[in-house]
Every structure is written in structure tokens, then in C-alpha cells.
N, CA and C atoms of all chains as a GROMACS GRO file, in nm:
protein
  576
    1UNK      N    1   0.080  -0.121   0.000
    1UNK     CA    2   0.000   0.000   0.000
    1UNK      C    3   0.085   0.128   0.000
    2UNK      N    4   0.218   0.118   0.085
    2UNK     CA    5   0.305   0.227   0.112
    2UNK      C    6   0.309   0.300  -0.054
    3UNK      N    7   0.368   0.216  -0.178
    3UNK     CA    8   0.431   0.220  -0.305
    3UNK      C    9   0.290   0.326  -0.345
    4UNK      N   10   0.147   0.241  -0.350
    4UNK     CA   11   0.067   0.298  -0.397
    4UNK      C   12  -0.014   0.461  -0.363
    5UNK      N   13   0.060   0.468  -0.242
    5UNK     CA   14   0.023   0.619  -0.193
    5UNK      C   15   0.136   0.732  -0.272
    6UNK      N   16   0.232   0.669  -0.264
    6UNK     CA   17   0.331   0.729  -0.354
    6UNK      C   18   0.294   0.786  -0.470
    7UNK      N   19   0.227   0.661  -0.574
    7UNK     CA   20   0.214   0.680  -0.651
    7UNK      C   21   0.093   0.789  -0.709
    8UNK      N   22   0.001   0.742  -0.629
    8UNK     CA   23  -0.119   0.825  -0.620
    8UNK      C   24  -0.081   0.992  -0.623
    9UNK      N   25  -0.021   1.018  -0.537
    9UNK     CA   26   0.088   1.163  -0.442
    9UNK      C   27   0.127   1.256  -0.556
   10UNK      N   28   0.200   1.197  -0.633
   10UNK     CA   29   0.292   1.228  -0.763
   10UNK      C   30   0.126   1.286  -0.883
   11UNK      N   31   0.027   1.178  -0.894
   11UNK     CA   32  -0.038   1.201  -0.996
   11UNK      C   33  -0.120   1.308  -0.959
   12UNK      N   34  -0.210   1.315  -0.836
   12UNK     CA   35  -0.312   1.406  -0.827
   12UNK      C   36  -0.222   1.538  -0.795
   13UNK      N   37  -0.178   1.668  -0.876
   13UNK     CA   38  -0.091   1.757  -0.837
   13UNK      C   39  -0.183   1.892  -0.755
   14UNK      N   40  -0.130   1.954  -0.670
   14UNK     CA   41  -0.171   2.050  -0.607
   14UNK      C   42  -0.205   2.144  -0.712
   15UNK      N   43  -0.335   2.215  -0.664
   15UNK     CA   44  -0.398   2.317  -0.765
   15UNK      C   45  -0.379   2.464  -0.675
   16UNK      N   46  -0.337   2.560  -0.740
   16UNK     CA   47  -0.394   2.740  -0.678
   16UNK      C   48  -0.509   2.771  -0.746
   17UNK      N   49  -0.614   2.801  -0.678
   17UNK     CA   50  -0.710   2.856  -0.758
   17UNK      C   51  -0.742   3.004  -0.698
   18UNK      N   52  -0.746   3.125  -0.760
   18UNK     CA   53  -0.783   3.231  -0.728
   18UNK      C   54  -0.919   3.260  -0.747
   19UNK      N   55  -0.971   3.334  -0.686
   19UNK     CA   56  -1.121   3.392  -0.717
   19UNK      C   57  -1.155   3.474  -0.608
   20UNK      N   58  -1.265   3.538  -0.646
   20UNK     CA   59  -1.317   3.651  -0.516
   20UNK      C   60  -1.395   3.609  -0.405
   21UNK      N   61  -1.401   3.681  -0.322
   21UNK     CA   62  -1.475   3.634  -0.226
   21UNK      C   63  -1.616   3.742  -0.219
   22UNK      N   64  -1.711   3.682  -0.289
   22UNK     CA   65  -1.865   3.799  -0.280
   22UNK      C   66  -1.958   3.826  -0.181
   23UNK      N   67  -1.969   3.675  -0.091
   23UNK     CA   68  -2.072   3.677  -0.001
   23UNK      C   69  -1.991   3.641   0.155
   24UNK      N   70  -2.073   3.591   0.270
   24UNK     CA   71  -1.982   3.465   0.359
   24UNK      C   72  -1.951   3.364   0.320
   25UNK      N   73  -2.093   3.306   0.242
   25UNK     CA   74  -2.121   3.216   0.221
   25UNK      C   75  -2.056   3.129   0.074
   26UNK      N   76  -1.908   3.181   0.063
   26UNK     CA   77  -1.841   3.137  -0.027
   26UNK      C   78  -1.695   3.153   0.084
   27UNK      N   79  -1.681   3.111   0.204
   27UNK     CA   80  -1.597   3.025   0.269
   27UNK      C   81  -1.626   2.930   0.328
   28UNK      N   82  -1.745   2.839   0.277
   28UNK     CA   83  -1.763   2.716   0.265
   28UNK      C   84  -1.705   2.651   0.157
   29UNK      N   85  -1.694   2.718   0.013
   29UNK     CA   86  -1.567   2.686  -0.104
   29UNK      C   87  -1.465   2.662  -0.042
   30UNK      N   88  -1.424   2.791   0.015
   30UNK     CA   89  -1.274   2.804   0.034
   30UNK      C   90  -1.212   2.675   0.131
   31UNK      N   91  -1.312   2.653   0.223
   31UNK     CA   92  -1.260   2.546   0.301
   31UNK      C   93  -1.299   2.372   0.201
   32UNK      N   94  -1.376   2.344   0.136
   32UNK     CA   95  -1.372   2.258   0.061
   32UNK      C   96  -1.235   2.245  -0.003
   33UNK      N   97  -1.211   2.347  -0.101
   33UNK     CA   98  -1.063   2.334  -0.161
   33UNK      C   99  -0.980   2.306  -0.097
   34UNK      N  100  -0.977   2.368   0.030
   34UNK     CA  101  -0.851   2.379   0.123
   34UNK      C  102  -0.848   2.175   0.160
   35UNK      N  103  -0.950   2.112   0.164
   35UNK     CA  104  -0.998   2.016   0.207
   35UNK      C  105  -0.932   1.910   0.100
   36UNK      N  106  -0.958   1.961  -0.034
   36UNK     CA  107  -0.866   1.888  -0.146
   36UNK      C  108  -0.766   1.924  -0.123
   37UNK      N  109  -0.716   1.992  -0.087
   37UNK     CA  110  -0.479   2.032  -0.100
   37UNK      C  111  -0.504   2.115  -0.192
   38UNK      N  112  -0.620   2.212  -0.186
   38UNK     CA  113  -0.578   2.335  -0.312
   38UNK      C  114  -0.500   2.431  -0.245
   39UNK      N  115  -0.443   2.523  -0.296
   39UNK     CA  116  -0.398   2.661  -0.252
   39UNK      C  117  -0.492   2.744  -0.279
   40UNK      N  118  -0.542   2.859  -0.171
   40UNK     CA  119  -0.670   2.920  -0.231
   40UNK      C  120  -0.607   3.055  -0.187
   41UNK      N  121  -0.618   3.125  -0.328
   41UNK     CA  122  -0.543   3.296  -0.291
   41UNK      C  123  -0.719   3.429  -0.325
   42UNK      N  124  -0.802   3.440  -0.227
   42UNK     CA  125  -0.911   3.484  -0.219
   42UNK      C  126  -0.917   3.640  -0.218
   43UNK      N  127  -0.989   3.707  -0.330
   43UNK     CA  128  -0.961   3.866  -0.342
   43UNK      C  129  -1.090   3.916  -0.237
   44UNK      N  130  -1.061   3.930  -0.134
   44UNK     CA  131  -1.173   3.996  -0.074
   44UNK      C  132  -1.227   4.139  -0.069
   45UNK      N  133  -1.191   4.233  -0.173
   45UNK     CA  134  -1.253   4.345  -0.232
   45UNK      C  135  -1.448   4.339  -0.242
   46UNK      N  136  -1.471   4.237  -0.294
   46UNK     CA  137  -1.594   4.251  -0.365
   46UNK      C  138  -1.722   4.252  -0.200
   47UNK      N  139  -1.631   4.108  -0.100
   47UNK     CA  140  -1.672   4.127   0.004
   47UNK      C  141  -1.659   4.251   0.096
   48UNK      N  142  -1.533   4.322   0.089
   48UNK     CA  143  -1.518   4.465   0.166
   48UNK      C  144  -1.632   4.553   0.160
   49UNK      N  145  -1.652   4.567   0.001
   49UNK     CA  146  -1.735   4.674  -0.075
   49UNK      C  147  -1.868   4.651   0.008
   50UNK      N  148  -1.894   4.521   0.019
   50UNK     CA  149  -2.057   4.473   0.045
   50UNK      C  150  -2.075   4.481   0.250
   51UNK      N  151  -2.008   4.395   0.303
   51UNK     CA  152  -2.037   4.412   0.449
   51UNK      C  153  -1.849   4.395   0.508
   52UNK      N  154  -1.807   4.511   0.618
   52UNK     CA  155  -1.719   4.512   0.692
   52UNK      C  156  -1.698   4.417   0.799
   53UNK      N  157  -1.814   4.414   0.801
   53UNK     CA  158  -1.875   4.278   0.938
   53UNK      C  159  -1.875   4.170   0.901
   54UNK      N  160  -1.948   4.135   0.735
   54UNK     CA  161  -1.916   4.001   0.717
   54UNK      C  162  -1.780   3.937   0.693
   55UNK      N  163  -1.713   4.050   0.618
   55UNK     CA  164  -1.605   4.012   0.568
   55UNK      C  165  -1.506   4.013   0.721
   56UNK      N  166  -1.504   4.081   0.822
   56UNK     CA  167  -1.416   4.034   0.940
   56UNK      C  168  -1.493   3.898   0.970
   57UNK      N  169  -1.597   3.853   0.996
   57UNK     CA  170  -1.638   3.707   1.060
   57UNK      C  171  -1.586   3.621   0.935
   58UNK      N  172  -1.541   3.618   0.806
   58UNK     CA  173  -1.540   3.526   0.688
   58UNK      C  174  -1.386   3.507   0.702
   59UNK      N  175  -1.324   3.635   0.738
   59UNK     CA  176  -1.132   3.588   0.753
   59UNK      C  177  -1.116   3.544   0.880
   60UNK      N  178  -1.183   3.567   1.005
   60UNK     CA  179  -1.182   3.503   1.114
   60UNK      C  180  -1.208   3.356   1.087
   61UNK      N  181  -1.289   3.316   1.010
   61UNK     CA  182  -1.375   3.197   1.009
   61UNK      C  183  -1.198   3.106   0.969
   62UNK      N  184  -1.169   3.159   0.839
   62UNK     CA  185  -1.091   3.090   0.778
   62UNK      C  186  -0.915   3.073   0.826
   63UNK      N  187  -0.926   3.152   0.898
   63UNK     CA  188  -0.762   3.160   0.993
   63UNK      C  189  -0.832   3.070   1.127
   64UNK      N  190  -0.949   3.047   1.165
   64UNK     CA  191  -0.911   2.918   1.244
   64UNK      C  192  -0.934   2.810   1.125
   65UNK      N  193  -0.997   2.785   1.022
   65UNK     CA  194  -0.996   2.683   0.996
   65UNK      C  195  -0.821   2.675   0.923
   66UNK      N  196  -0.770   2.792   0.899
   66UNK     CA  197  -0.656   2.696   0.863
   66UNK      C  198  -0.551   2.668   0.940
   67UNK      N  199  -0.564   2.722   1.062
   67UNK     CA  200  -0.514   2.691   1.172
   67UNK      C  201  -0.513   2.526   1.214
   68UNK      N  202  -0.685   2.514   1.233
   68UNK     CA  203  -0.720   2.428   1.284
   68UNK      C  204  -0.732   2.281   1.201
   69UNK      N  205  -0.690   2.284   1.071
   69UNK     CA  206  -0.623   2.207   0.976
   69UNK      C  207  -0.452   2.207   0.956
   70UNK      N  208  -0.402   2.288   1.010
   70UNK     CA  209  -0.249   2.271   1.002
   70UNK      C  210  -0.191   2.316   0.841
   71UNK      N  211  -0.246   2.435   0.860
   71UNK     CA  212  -0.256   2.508   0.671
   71UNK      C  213  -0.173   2.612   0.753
   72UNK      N  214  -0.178   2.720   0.667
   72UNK     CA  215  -0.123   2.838   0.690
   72UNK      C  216  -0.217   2.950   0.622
   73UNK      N  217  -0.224   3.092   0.641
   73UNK     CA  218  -0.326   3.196   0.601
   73UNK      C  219  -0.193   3.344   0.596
   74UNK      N  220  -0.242   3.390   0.540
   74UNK     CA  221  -0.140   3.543   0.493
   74UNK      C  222  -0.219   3.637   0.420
   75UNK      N  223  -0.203   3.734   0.471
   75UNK     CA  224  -0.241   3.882   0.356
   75UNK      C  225  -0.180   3.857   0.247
   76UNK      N  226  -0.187   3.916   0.092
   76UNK     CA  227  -0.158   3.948   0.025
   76UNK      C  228  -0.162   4.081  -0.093
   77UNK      N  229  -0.109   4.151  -0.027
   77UNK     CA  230  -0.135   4.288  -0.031
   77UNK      C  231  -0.242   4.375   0.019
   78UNK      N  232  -0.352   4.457  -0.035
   78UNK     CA  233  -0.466   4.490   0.015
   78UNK      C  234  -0.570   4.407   0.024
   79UNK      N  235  -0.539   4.340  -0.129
   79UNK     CA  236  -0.700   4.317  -0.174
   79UNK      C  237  -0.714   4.171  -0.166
   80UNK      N  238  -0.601   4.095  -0.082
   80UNK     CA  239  -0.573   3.936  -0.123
   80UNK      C  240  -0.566   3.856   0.018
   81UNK      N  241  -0.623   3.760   0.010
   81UNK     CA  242  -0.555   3.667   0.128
   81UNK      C  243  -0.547   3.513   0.074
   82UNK      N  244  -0.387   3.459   0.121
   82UNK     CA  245  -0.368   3.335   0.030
   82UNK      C  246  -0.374   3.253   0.199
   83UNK      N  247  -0.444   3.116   0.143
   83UNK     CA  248  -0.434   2.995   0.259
   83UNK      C  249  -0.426   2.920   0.137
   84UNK      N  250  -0.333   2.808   0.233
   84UNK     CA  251  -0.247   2.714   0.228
   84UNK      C  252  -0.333   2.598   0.270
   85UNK      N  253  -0.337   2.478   0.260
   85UNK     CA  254  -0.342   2.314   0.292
   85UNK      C  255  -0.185   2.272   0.358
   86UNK      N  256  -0.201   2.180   0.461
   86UNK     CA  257  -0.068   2.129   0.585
   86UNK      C  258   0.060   2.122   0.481
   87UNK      N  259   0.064   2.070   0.340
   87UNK     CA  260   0.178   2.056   0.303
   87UNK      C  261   0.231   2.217   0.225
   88UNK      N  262   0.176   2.277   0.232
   88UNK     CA  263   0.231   2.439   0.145
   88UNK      C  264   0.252   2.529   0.272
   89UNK      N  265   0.370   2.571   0.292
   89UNK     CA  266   0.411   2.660   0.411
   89UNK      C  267   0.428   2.776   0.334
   90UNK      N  268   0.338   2.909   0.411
   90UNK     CA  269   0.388   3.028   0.331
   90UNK      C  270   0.511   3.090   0.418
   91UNK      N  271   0.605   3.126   0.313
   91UNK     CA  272   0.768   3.146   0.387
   91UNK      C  273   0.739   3.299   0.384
   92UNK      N  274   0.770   3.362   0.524
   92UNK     CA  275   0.810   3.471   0.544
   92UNK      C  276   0.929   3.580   0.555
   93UNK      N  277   0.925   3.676   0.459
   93UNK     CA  278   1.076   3.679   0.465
   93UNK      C  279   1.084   3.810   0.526
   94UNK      N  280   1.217   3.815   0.574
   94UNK     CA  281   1.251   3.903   0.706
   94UNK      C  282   1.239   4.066   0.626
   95UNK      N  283   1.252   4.117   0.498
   95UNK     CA  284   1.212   4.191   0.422
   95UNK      C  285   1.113   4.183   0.315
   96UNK      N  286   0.999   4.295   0.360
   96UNK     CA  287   0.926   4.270   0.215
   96UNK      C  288   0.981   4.383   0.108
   97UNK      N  289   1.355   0.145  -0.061
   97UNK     CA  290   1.380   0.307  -0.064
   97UNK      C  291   1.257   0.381  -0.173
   98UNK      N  292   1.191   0.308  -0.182
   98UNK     CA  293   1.053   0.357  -0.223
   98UNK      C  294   0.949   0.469  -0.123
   99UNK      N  295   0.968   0.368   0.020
   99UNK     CA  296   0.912   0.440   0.090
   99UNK      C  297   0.988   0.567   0.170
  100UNK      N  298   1.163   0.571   0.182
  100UNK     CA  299   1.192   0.651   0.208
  100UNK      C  300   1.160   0.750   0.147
  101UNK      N  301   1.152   0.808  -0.035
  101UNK     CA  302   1.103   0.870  -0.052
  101UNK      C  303   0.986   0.946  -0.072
  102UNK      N  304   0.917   0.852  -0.035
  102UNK     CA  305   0.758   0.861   0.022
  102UNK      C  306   0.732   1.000   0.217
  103UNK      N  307   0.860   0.925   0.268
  103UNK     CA  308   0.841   1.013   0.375
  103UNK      C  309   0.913   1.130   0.377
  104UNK      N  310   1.036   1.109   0.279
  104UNK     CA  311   1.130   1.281   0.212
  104UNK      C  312   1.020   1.384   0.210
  105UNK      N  313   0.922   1.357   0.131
  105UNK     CA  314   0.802   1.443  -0.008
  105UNK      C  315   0.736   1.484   0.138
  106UNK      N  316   0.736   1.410   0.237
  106UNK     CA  317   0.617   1.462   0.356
  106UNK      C  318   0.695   1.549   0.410
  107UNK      N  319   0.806   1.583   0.443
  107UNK     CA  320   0.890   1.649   0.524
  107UNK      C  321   0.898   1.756   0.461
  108UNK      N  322   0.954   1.791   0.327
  108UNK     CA  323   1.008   1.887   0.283
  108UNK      C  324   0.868   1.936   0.209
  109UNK      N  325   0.829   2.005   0.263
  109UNK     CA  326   0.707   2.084   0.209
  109UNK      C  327   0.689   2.192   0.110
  110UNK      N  328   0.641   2.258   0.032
  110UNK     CA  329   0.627   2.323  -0.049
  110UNK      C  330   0.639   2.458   0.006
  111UNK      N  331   0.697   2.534  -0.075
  111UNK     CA  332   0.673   2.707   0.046
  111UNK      C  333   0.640   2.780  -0.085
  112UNK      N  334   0.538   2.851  -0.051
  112UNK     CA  335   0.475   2.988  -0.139
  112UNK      C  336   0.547   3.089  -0.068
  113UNK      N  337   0.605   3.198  -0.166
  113UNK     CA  338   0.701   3.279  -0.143
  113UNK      C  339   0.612   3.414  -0.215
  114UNK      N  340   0.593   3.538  -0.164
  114UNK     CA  341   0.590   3.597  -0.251
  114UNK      C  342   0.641   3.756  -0.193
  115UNK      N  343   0.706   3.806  -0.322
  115UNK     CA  344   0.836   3.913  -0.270
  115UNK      C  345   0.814   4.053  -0.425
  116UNK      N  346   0.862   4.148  -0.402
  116UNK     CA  347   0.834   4.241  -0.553
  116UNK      C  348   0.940   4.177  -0.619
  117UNK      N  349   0.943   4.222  -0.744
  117UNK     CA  350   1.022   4.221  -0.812
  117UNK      C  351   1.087   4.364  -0.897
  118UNK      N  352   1.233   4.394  -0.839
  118UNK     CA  353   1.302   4.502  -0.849
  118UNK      C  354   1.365   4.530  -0.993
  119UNK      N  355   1.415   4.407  -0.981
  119UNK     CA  356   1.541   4.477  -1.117
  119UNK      C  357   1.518   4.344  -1.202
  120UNK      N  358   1.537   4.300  -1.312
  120UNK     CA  359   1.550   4.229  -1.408
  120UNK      C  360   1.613   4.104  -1.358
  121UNK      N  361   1.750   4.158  -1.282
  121UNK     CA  362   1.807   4.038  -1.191
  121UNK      C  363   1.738   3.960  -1.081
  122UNK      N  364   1.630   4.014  -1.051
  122UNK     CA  365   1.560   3.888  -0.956
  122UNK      C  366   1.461   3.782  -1.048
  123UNK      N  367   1.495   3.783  -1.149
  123UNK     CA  368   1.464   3.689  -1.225
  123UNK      C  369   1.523   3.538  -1.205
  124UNK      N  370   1.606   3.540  -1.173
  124UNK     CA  371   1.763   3.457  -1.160
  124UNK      C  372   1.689   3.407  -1.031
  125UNK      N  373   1.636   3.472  -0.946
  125UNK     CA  374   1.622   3.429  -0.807
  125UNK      C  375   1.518   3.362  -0.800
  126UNK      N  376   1.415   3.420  -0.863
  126UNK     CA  377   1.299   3.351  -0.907
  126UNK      C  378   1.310   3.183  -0.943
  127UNK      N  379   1.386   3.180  -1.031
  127UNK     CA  380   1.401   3.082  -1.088
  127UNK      C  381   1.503   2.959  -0.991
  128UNK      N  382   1.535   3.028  -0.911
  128UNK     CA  383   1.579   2.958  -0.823
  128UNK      C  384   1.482   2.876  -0.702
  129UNK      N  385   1.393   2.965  -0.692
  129UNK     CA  386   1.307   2.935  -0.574
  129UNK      C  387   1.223   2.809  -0.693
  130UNK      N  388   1.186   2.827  -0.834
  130UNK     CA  389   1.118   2.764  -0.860
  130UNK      C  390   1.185   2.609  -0.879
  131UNK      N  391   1.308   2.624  -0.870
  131UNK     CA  392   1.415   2.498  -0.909
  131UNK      C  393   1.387   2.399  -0.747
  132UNK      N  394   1.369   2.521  -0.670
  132UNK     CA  395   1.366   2.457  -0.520
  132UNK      C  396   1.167   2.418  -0.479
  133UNK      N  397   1.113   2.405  -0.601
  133UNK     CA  398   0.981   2.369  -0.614
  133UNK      C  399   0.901   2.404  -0.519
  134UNK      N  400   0.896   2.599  -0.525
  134UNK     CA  401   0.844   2.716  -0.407
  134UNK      C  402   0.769   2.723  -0.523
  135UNK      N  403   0.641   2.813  -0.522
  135UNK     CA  404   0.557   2.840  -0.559
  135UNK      C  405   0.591   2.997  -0.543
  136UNK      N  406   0.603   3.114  -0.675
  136UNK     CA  407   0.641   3.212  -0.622
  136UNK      C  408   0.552   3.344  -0.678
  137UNK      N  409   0.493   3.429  -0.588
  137UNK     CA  410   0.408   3.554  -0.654
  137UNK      C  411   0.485   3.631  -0.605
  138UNK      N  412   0.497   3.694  -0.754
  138UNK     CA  413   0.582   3.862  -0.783
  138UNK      C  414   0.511   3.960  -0.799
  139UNK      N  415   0.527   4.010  -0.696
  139UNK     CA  416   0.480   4.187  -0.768
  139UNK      C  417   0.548   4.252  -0.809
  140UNK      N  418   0.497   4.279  -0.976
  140UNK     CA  419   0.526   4.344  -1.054
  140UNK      C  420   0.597   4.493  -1.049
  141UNK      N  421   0.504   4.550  -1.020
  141UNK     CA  422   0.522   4.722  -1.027
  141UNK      C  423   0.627   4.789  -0.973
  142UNK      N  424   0.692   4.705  -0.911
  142UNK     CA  425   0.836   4.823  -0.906
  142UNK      C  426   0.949   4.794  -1.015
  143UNK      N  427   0.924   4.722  -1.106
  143UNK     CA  428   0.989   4.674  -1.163
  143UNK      C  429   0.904   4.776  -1.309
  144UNK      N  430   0.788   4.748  -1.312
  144UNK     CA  431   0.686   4.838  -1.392
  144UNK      C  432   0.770   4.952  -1.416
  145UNK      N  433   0.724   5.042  -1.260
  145UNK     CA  434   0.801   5.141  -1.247
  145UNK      C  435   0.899   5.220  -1.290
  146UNK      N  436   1.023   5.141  -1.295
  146UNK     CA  437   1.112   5.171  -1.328
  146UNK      C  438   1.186   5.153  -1.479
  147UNK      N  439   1.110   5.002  -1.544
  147UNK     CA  440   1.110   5.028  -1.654
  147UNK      C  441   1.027   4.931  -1.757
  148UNK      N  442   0.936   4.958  -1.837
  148UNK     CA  443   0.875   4.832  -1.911
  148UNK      C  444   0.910   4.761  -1.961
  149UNK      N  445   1.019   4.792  -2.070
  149UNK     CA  446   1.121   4.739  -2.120
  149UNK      C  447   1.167   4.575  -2.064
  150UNK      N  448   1.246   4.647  -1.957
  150UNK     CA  449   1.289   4.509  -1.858
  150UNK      C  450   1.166   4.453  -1.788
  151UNK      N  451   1.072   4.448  -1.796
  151UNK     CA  452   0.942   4.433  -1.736
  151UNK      C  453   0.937   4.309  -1.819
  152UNK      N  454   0.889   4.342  -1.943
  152UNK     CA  455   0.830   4.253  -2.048
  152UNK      C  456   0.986   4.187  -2.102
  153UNK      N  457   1.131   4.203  -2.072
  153UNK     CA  458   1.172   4.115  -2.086
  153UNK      C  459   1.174   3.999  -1.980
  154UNK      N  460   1.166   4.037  -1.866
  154UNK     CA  461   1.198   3.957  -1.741
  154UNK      C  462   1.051   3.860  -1.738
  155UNK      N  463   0.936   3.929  -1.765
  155UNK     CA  464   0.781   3.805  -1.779
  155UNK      C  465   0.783   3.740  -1.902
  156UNK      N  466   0.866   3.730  -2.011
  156UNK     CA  467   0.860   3.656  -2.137
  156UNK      C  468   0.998   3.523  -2.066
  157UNK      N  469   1.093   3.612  -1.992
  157UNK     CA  470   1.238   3.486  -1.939
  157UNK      C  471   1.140   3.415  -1.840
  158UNK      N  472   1.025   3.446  -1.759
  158UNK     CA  473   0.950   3.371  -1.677
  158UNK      C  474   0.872   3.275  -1.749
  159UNK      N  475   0.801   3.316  -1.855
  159UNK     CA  476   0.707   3.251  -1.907
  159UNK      C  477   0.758   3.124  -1.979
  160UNK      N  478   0.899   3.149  -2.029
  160UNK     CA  479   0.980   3.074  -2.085
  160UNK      C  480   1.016   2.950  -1.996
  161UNK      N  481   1.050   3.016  -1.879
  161UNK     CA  482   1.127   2.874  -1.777
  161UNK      C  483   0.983   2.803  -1.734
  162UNK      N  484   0.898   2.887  -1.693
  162UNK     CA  485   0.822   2.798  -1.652
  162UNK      C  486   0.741   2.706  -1.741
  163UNK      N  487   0.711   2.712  -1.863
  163UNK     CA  488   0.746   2.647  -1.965
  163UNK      C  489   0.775   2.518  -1.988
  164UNK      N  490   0.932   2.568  -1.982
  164UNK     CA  491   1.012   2.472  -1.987
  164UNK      C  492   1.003   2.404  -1.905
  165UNK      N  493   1.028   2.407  -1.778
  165UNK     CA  494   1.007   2.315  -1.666
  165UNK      C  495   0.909   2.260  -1.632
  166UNK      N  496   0.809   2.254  -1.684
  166UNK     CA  497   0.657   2.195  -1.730
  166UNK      C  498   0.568   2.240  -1.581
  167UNK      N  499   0.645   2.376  -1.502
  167UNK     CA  500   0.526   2.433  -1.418
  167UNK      C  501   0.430   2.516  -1.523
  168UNK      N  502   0.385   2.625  -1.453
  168UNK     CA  503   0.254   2.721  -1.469
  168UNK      C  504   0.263   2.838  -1.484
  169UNK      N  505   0.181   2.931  -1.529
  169UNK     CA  506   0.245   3.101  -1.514
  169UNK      C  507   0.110   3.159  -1.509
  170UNK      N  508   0.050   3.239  -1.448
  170UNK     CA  509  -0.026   3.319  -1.481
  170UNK      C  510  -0.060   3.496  -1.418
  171UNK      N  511  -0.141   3.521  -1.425
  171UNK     CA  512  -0.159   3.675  -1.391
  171UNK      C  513  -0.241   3.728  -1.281
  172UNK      N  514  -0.191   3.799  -1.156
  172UNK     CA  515  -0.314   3.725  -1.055
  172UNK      C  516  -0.329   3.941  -1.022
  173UNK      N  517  -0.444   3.964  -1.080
  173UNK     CA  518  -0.471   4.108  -1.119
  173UNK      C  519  -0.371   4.192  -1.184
  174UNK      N  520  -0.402   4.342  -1.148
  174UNK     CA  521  -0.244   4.411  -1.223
  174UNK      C  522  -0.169   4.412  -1.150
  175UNK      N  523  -0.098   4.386  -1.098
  175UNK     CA  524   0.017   4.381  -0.993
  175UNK      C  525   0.133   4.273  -0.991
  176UNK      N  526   0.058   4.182  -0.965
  176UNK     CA  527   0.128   4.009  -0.941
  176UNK      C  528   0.142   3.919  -1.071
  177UNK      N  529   0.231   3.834  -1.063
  177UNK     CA  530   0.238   3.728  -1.159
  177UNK      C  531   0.213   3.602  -1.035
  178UNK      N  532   0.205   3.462  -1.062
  178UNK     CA  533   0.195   3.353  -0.970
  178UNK      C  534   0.256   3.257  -1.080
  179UNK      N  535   0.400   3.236  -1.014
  179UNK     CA  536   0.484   3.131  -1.096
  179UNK      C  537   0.501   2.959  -1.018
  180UNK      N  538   0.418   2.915  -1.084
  180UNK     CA  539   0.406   2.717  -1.039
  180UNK      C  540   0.540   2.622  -1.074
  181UNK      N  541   0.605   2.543  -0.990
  181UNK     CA  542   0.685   2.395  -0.992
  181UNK      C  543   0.599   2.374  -1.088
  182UNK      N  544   0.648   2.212  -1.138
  182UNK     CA  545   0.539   2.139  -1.171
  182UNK      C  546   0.462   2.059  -1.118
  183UNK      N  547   0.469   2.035  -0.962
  183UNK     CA  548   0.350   1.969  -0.912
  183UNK      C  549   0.235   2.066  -0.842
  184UNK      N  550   0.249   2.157  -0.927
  184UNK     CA  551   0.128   2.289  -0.886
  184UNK      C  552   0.079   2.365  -0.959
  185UNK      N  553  -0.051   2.284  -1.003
  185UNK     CA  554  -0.145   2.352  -1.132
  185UNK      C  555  -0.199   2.427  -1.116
  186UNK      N  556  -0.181   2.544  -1.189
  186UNK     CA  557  -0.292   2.682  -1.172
  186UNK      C  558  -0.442   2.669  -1.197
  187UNK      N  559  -0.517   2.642  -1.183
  187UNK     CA  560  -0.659   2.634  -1.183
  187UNK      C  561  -0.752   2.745  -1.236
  188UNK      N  562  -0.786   2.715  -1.371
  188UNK     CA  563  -0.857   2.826  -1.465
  188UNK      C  564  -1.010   2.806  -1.434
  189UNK      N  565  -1.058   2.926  -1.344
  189UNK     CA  566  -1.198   2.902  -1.391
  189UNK      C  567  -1.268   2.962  -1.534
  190UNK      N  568  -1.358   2.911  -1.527
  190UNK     CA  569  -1.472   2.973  -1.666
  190UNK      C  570  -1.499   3.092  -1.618
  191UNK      N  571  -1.570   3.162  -1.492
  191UNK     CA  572  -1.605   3.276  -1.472
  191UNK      C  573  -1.483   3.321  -1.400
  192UNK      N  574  -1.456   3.432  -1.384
  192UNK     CA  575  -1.382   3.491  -1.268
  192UNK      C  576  -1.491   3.574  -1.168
   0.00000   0.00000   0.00000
């Protein structure tokens, strides 16, 4: 079985998928993907524009879940936030 | 030693890196992180900035390696590029 996880490992390759975040109710996506080993880099503009409130309970939501999956979560610039699945570590570097 | 490298691939994890891009010469670096199978988003615009020229030569030497190395390339708004290994597929949706 060991050989065949291997093999499996190699074929199904990690995906990034970008897209916006419009409602709350599209970080139930985000944690699905995260659930496959995607990388999910989420523009939360469209949510800003719409509720301040939702959009703080929707990045709260998702920094424990990627916490609480052993992922990782990061800003990405203004308008971006990238989470990670346990095997993608986002590296921080001592200068941006 | 099948399975040793079965437990290597678990250890050494993938790192998403993402840093601006200054001068033409962090191209070189780029390509380094991607040799070291990092996942890397560049922001563009100081590089914009300063000159287009080297802009659009340095994203055609990207588009090229990654390419070649049978990762990914794509465009993640105006700002960023998101450069893929090859075990990390960029994920096109139909809508954005």
C-alpha cells in the first residue's frame, strides 16, 4: 500500500485557484478546496465593498480553519488573502 | 527506498514565497526558488516602475522557464504574476 500512496501523491498535483470572495457564504468553497490540497489565494474586495462585518467574521472563520487544519493563512497585499493546505508553508521573509 | 522517498516528499514541504520584483536580476532568483519547487508571486510594479522594457523582458524569461520546466504562469490582477513547480497547477476558472 506504502508504493501505492506514492504513486497516487505524484499524480493528483496540487492546484492554486484564485477567485473573489462575494458573499460569507463562499468560505464554505474556500474550506472545501482547502480540504482537497488546493492553494486558495481569495480577493476579498468585492466582500469589503458589500459588508465590513461580514467580511471580518469570513477571515476570522478561515484563519481558524486553517489553523485548525495545520494550513497556513497570509495577507496578500490589500485586496488578497492566500491559505495554504498542511503541506504548502507560506515562507516569510525578514524583508518585504 | 521507495518508501523513504515517500516520507522525504512529507517532510520537505512546499513554500509559497511571494516578494516584488526590483530589477530584471531577480529573475535569476525567481528561478531559483522555482528549481527549489516554491511556488512564487511577484509583484510586478516596481519593476513596472522603473522600466517596461525590462518588465516585459523579465515576464517573457518567466514565461519561458516555466514552460520549460513543465510548471505554470499566470496573472493574478495588475500587480502580481503567480509562478508554479510542476506539481502545482494553476486552476482556470470559466467565470472569474
Amino acid at each position: 500500500m506504502g508504493q501505492v500512496i506514492g504513486a497516487k501523491e505524484k499524480e493528483t498535483s496540487t492546484y492554486l485557484k484564485a477567485y473573489p470572495m462575494k458573499s460569507i457564504g463562499d468560505v464554505e468553497k474556500v474550506k472545501e478546496d482547502l480540504k482537497h490540497n488546493s492553494i486558495v489565494i481569495v480577493r476579498i474586495t468585492p466582500l469589503a465593498q458589500k459588508s465590513l462585518e461580514e467580511l471580518k467574521k469570513a477571515v476570522e472563520e478561515l484563519y481558524e480553519y486553517a489553523e485548525g487544519m495545520g494550513g497556513d493563512i497570509a495577507r496578500l497585499g490589500e485586496e488578497r488573502i492566500v491559505i495554504t493546505p498542511p503541506n504548502v508553508k507560506i515562507w516569510r521573509a525578514l524583508t518585504q
